[in-house]
N, C-alpha and C positions, 0 to 999 in steps of 0.2 A: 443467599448470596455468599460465593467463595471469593477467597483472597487467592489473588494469585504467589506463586512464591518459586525458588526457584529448582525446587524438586521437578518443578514442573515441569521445565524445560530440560529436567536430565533425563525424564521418562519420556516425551514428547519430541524430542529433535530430529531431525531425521539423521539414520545412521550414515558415514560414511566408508563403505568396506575398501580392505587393498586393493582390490582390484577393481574401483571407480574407473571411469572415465568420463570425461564431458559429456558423452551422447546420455549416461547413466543419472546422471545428476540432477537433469529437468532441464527445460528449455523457456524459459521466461521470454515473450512478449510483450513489449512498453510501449503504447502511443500515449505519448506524453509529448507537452512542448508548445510552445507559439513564439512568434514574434515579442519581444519584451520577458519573455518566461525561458530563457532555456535553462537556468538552473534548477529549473525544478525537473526539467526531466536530467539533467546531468546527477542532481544529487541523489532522487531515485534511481539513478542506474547505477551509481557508487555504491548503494548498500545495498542494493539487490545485490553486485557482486560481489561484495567481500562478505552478504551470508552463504556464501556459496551454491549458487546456480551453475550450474553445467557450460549454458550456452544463454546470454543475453542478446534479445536482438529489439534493437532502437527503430520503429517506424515515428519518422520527425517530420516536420514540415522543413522542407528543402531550404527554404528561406535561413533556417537555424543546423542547418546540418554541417557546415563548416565550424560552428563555434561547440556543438556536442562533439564533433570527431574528434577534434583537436584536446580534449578534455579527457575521456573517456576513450583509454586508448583495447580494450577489451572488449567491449561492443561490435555486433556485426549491425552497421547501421543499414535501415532503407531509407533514404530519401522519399519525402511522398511529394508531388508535382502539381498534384490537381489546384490545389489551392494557393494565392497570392502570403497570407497571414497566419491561417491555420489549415488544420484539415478538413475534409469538404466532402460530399459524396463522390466524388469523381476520383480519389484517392480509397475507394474501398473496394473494388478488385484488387488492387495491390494490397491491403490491409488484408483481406479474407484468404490470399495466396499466402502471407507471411505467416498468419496464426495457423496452419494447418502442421507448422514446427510446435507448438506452445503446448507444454502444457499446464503451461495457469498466464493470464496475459494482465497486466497492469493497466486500467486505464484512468486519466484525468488532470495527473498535476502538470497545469500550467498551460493545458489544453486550449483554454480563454470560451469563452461562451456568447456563443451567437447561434444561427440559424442553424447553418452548415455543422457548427460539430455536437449542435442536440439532435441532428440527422443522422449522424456517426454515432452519437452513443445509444442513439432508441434501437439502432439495426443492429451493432454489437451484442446488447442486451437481449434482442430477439432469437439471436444466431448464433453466437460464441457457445459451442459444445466445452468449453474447459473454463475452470476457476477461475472467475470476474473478479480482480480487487479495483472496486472505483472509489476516488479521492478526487476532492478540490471539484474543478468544473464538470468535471463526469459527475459529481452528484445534485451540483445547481444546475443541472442542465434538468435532473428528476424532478426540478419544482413545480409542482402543479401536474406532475405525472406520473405520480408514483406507483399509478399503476399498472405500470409496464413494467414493474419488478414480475409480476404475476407470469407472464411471457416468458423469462427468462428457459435456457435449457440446461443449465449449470449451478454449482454454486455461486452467490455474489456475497462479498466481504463488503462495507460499507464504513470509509472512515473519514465522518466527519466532526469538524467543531460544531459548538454550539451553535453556532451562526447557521449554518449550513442544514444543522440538520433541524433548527428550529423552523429552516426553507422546505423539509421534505415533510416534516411530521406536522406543521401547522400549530404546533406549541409555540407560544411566546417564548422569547431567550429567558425574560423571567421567571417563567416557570420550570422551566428547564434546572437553571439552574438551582432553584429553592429544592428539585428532588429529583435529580438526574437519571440515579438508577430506579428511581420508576417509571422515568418515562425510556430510557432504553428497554424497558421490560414491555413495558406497555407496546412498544412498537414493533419489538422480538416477536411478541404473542400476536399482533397484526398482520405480521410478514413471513410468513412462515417458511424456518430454512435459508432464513435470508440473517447470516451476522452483521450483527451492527457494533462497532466500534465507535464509541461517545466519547471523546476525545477532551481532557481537560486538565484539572488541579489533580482530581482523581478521575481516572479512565474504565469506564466501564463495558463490558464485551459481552453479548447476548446475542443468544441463538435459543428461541422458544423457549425452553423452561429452564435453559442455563443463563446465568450471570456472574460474570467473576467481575472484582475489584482492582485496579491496580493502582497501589498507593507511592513504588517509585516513582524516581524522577523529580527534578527539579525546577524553578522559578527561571533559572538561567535557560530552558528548556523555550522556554517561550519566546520566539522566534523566527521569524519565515524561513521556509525551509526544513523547520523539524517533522512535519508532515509529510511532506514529497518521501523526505528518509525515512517514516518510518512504514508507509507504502510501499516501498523499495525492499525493506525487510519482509511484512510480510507475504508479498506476493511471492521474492526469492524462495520460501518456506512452505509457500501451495506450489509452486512450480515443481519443489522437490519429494512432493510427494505426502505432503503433510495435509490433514485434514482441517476443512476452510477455519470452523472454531479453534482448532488447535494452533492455525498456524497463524489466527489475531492475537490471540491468546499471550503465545509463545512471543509473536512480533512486538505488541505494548511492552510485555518487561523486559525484555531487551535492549530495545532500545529506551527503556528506562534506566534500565543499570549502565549502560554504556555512558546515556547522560550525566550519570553521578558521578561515575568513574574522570569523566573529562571535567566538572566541575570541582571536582576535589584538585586536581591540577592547572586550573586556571582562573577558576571563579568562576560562580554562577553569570555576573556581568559579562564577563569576554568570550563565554563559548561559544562559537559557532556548529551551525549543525556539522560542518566539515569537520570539527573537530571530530565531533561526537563518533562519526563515520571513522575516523583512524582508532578509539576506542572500541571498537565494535568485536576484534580481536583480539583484547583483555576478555571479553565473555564467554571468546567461542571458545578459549583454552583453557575458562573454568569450567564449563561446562563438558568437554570435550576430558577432561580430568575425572571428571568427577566418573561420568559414564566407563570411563576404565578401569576406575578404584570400585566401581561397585561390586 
């Protein structure tokens, strides 16, 4: 097992040259959001874009699309229609139109989980030719099905808590927690080519016979919300081109150090994930330094 550290993200990041443009940069798709949840797909789309994606485009359930637009004024949103609360089959023509822009698309936080959108994420995961990062109900919706990872035609990122993935992997949270990184290893080596992100005190990232460590980040970090953002991050990071291990990898310490960075100026008690997001650019200009000085 490697520690992560933050060489890592100097050799790892994806380049940005002068002459970028948005079409150059990657194009991130998010269906994220329900009734009662739209912060989670707002604050996954805040930090997808300020890690720099090209072009973010929001498929939301219509119900919540006045309260995302209004927020997130960088977003090319779709409205989806089919469904009253969340998304539903009848919204995935529109969905499968949208992602043929994407190249890495976000699915889950705040999604909500019912019939209708474990319908939507068994056929995403069946179909989606580009980088799957699923969170939150995109991955409870795998409970008891986990094997339809097998199906997939892409990489999938996987970033759950404890909770969550003690729902996919059929460990008790007990156990989980007494030896976390071996059961993320354990389940790397089960899944194969499938990253899983274990999400905790300390955050562990495994892809088959990789496992790294990551020991930032803070108390104050814990949250609702810290998740959606940090979804947000790493999807931005496969969107741009960044390979799926590399860009969990890269996503955990980041948005670990950004954490730190906000809790040194506020306290672990007062930060909000929002905060953390306006930190997010303390990183990329160390980082973004460093790669110049090298």
């Amino acid at each position: 097992m490697k520690q992560v550290d933050f060489n890592y993200l100097v050799r790892h990041f994806p380049d940005r040259p002068d002459n970028a443009h948005k079409g150059t940069m990657g194009t991130l798709c998010s269906l994220t959001g329900s009734r009662g949840f739209s912060g989670a797909a707002i604050l996954s789309a805040q930090a997808a874009l300020r890690t720099g994606v090209g072009l973010h485009y929001q498929l939301i359930p219509d119900c919540i699309y006045p309260i995302f637009a209004s927020s997130v004024y960088e977003s090319v949103c779709v409205p989806l229609t089919g469904g009253r609360d969340t998304v539903c089959p009848a919204d995935l023509d529109a969905i499968h139109t949208a992602l043929q822009k994407a190249t890495a698309v976000l699915l889950g936080c705040g999604l909500g989980l019912n019939d209708d959108t474990r319908t939507v994420v068994f056929n995403l995961i069946r179909s989606c030719e580009k980088p799957l990062i699923i969170d939150a109900d995109g991955i409870n919706a795998l409970s008891g099905h986990i094997h339809i990872l097998e199906e997939r035609k892409a990489p999938v990122i996987l970033t759950p808590h404890v909770k969550e993935f003690s729902r996919i992997s059929g460990l008790s949270v007990e156990d989980i927690l007494q030896a976390p990184a071996e059961a993320a290893r354990s389940f790397a080596s089960a899944h194969e080519n499938t990253v899983l992100v274990l999400k905790g005190h300390r955050t562990y990232i495994a892809q088959n016979d990789r496992l790294y460590e990551n020991t930032a980040g803070n108390s104050g970090m814990a949250k609702g919300g810290s998740g959606d953002m940090l979804a947000g991050i790493v999807s931005s990071l496969a969107a741009q081109g960044a390979e799926a291990f590399d860009a969990a990898v890269m996503g955990v310490h980041i948005h670990a150090l950004a954490g730190d960075l906000a809790a040194k100026r506020l306290s672990r008690t007062a930060i909000l994930p929002s905060d953390i997001i306006c930190t997010l650019s303390e990183v990329y200009s160390m980082i973004e330094d460093s790669k110049n000085n090298a």
